[in-house]
N, C-alpha and C positions, 0 to 999 in steps of 0.2 A: 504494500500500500504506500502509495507514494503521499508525502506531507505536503500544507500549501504552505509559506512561506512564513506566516502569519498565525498557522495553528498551534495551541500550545498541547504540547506531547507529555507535559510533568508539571506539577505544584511542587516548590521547594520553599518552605517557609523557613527563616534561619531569624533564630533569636540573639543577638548580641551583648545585649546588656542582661547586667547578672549574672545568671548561670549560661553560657551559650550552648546551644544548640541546633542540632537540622532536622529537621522533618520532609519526607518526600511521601506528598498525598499523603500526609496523615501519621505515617508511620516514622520514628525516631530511627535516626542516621548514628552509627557510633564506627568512628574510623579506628583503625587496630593502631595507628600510630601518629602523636601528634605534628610532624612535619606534613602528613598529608592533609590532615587537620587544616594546618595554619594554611595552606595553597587555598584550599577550597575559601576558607574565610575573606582570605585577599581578594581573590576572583570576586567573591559573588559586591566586596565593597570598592574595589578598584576599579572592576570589569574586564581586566586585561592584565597580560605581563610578556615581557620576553622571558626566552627560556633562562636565556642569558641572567638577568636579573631577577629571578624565581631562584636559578642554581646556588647564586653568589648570598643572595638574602638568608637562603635557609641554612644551606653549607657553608658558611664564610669560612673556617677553619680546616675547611677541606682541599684536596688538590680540584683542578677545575674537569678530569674525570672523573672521579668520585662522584662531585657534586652533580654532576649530569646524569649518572647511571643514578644516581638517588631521587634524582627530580623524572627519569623514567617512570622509575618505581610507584614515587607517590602519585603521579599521572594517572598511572594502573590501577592502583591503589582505587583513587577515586572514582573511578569508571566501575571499577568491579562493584562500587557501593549503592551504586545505585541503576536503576532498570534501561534505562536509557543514558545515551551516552550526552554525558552532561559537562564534558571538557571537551573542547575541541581547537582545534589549530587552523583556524585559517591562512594564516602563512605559515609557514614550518618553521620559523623565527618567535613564534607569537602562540599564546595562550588565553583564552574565555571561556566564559561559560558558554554553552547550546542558548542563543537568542528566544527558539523554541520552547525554555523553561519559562516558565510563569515562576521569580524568583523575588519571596516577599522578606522584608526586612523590619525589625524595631528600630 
């Protein structure tokens, strides 16, 4: 089934203040690790990142493969969390959330 451009495919409600957390359509999001944690959090308040500066940000104390093979990872990470794929690259430089999420905020 192909999507129009405009449909949204997921509810992502994310609470920030206080206690944080995610919700998709209802149901409570818990990532196994907080590095992929803090990516999703940036995305959904930034909107965007390069890989580049997602690698550097999380891994500073790392070499700058590490830090890429780690920012794979939480990529994964996050994709595997939730039904739909909800990170996406539109340039292979660059990092967002799916436009197609319906993503609510406090």
């Amino acid at each position: 089934m192909k999507l129009k451009k405009d449909q949204v495919t997921m509810m992502i409600q994310i609470q920030l203040l206080s206690f944080p957390k995610i919700e998709e359509d209802g149901v409570l999001i818990r990532f196994p690790y907080k590095k992929a944690e803090a990516l999703f959090y940036y995305l959904a308040v930034e909107k965007s990142i390069s890989r580049d500066k997602a690698a550097l940000l999380l891994w500073e104390d790392e070499d700058e493969l590490t830090a890429k093979k780690n920012l794979r990872h939480a990529i994964y990470i996050i994709r595997k969390m939730f039904h739909d794929e909800v990170v996406i690259s539109p340039q292979k430089s660059m990092l967002q959330l799916n436009p197609s999420a319906a993503v609510s905020t406090d």
